[in-house]
N, C-alpha and C positions, 0 to 999 in steps of 0.2 A: 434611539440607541445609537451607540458609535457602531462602524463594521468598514471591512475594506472591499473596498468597490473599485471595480476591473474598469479603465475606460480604453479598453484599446492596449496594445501590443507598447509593452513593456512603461503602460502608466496604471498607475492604483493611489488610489488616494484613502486615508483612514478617517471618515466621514461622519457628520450626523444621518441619520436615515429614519423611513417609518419603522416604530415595531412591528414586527411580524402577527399576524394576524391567522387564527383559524378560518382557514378558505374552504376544506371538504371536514364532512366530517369522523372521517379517521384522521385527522392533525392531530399532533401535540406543538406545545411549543416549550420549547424545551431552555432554559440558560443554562449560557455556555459557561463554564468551569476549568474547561482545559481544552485546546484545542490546536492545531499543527500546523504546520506547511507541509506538501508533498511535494515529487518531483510533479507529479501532474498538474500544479498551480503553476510551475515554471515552465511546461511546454507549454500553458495558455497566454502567460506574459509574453513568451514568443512567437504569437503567433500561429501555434502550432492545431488550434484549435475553433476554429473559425464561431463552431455553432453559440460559440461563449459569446453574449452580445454585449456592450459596453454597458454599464448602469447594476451588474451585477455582481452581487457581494461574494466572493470567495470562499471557497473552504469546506470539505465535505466530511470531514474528520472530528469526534469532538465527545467529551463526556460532559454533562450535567445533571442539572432540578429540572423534573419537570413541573412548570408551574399553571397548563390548561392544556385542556385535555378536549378533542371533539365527543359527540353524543354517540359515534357508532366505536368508540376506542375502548376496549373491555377489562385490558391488562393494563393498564396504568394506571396511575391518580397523581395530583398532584403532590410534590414531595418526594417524589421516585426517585433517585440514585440509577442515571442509564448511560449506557455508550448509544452512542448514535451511530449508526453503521455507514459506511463511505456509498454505498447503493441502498435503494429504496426499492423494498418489492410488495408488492399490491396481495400478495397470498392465494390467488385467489386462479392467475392465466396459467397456461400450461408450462412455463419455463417454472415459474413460481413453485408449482406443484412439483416440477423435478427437482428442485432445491435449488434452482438457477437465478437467483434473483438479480444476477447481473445482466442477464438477458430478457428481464421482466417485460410482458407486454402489454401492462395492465396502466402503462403510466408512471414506473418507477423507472430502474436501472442506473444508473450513473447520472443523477440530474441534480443534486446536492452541490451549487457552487459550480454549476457548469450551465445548466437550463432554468433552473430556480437559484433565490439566493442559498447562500451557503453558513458554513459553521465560524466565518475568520468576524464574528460579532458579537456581543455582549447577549443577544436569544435570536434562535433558530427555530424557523417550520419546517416541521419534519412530517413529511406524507407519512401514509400507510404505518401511522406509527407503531401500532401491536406489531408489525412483522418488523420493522426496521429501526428498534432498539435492541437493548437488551440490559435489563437490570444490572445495578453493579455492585457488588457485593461491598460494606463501607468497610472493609478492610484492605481494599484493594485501595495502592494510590492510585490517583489521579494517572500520574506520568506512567505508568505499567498499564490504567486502563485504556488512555488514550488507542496506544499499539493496536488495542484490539478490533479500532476503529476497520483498519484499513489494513498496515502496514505485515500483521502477522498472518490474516487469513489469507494474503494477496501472496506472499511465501509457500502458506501452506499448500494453498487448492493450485494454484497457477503453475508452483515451484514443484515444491515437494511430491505432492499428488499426484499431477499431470506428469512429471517425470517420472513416474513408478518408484521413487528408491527406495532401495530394498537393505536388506544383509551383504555385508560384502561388497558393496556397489563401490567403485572409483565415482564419485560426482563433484564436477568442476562448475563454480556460479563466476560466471563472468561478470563482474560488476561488484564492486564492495559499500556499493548507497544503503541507507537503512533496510531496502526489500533482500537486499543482496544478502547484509548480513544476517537476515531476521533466519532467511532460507538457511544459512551456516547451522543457526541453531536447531532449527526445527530439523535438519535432516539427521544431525546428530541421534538423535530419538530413534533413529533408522538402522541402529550401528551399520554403516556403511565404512567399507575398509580406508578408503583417504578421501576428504572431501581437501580440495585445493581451490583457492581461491585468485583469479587475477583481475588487475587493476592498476591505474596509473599514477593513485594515490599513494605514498609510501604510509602516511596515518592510517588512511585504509586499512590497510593491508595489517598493520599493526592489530586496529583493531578487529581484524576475522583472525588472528591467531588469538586473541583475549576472548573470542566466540566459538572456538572450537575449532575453524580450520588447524588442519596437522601440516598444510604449506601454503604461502600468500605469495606471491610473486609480481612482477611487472610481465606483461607477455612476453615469452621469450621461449628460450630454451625448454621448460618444461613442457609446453604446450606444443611445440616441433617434434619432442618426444614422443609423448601421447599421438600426434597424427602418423608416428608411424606403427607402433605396436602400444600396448596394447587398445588404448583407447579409452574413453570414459564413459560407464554404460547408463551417466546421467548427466547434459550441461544444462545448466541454466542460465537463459540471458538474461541478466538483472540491469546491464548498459543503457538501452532504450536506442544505442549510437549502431550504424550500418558496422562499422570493424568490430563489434561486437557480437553481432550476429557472425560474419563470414569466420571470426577465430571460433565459436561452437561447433559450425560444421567442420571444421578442422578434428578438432578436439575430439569430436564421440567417436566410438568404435562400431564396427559395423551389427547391425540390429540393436544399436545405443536410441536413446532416447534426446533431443534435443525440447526443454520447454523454454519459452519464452515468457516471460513476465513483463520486460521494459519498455516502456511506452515508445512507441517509434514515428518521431515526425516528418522522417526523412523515406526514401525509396531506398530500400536493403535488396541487392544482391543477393539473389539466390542461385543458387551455382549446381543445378541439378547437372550438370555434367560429371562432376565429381560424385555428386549423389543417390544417383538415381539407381545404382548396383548394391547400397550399402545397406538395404531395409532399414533406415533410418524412419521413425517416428517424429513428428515437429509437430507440438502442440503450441495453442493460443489460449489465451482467454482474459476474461472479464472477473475478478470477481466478484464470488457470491455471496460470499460471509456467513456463507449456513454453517461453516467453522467453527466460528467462535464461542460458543458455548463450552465445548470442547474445548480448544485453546483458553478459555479462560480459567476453566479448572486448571487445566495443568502452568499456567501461569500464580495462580493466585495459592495453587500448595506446593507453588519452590523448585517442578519437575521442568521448568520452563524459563531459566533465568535471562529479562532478557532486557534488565534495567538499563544496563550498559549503550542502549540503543538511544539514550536520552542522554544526550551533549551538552545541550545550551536552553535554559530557561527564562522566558521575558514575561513582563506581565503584558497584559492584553491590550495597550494603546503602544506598545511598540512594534507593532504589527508589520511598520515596513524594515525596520532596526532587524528584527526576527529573518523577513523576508532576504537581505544582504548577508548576513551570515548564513544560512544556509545556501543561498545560490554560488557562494563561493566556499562549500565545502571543500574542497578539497586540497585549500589554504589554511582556512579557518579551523577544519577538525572536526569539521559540524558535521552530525549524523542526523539526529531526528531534535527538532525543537520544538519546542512546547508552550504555548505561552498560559498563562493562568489568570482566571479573575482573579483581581484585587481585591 
């Protein structure tokens, strides 16, 4: 099969390779149908991520067929219609059992295109498959199922969730990348009184006011506001960048909530001098995509509109073509891209 293979800090080559093969027997193996880039594939091109070792194929994100199935996998068959989830959870260890399968300790958690190969290929091994699919309904597109891979549950649980938003809430996402806006929408859902968005993109920012932000800004003034009354009692760091964290704790009001979503490869300033009087909350996390079942109802009957998150479509031997237009979103316009079998 073709698939893109990592060799080291900012090289990938789009390759012949072996098919993947059933190794335990909860695999499936699944063909790829649609599948992404994340910012997470871009903090591995840089580096950012050491455990990723050269020789390994990319990509954690992806809907397909499944076309083999291991002897202990009980909810599939071949022929299945699934999203494959961005983490892998074994069902079975105690995070697992809390619904945490980003913390799996069983052998999954974020090893999709990171520790094993990944979803950037024509089929994919998918562990623990009964717990780390999820069937797709054939009325769902492709480009709306992909989302559900990754990009909305990671808004949901990390964003929305972890940040409490509630009725009424002022909540500010710092960052306007696919997570940033996915969070816009989803917190919409929350009627929360102003969700604002900033960012250094002006397209960006365009499009969270086409996603429901009621203000998009470049940091500035509104946010020097906000730090001095009233405050926002939800940020979220969608950035993954050190100035994106230090402008949240600016940002929230005091017993506000700060959650972080953005991958961060850098050492972030924390400035508990300023913080340490304000009962501020700062949440992390991993996610778990025990979401998505949930998100995909409300995607798939219209209460979830969140097509607009799909920019740019390639088919699947443009894989590194794909790769350049999204790395330079914030030229390009690129949001989330999607490439497709042919």
């Amino acid at each position: 099969m073709r698939a893109l293979v990592y060799h080291g800090p900012e090289q990938t080559s789009w390759d012949t390779v072996p098919d993947p093969a059933i190794e335990e027997a909860s695999d499936a193996i699944v063909r790829v149908d649609a599948t992404t880039v994340c910012g997470s594939d871009l903090h591995i091109l840089r580096g950012d991520l050491p455990e990723v070792k050269p020789g390994t194929v990319l990509g954690h994100e992806a809907v397909g067929e499944v076309v083999e199935v291991g002897s202990d996998v009980h909810d599939l068959r071949p022929g299945n219609q699934v999203i494959v989830s961005s983490v892998s959870a074994c069902g079975h260890c105690r995070a697992c059992r809390d619904t945490m399968g980003g913390q799996c300790r069983g052998g999954g958690g974020w090893i999709l295109g990171s520790l094993i190969n990944g979803t950037q290929a024509e089929f994919v091994r998918v562990p623990f498959a009964d717990y780390s699919t999820h069937r797709r309904p054939s009325a769902l597109a492709l480009d709306d199922a992909v989302l559900l891979a990754e990009v909305l549950p990671t808004a949901y649980e990390v964003g929305v969730r972890n940040g409490h938003v509630g009725p009424g809430d002022i909540v500010v996402v710092v960052g306007a990348g696919p997570v940033g806006l996915a969070t816009v929408a989803i917190a919409r859902l929350y009627s929360p009184r102003r969700i604002i968005v900033v960012d250094l993109s002006t397209a960006r920012l365009e499009a969270a006011v086409r996603l429901g932000a009621d203000a998009a800004e470049l940091p500035g003034q509104m946010i020097a506001d906000l730090s001095e009354e009233p405050g926002a009692d939800v940020v979220v760091e969608a950035s993954g960048e050190p100035e994106g964290f230090v402008l949240c704790t600016r940002a929230v009001r005091t017993g506000g909530h700060i959650a972080n979503i953005g991958t961060h490869g850098k050492p972030v300033t924390l400035h508990l001098e300023s913080l340490w009087r304000k009962n501020v909350t700062i949440s992390t996390g991993q996610v778990d995509t025990s979401s998505t079942p949930w998100l995909l109802e409300l995607v798939r009957f219209g209460r979830l509109p969140v097509s607009q998150l799909v920019t740019h479509t390639f088919g699947l031997d443009r894989m590194e073509d794909a790769y350049e237009v999204f790395s330079h979103g914030t030229t390009t316009g690129a949001l989330k891209v999607v490439l497709h079998r042919e």
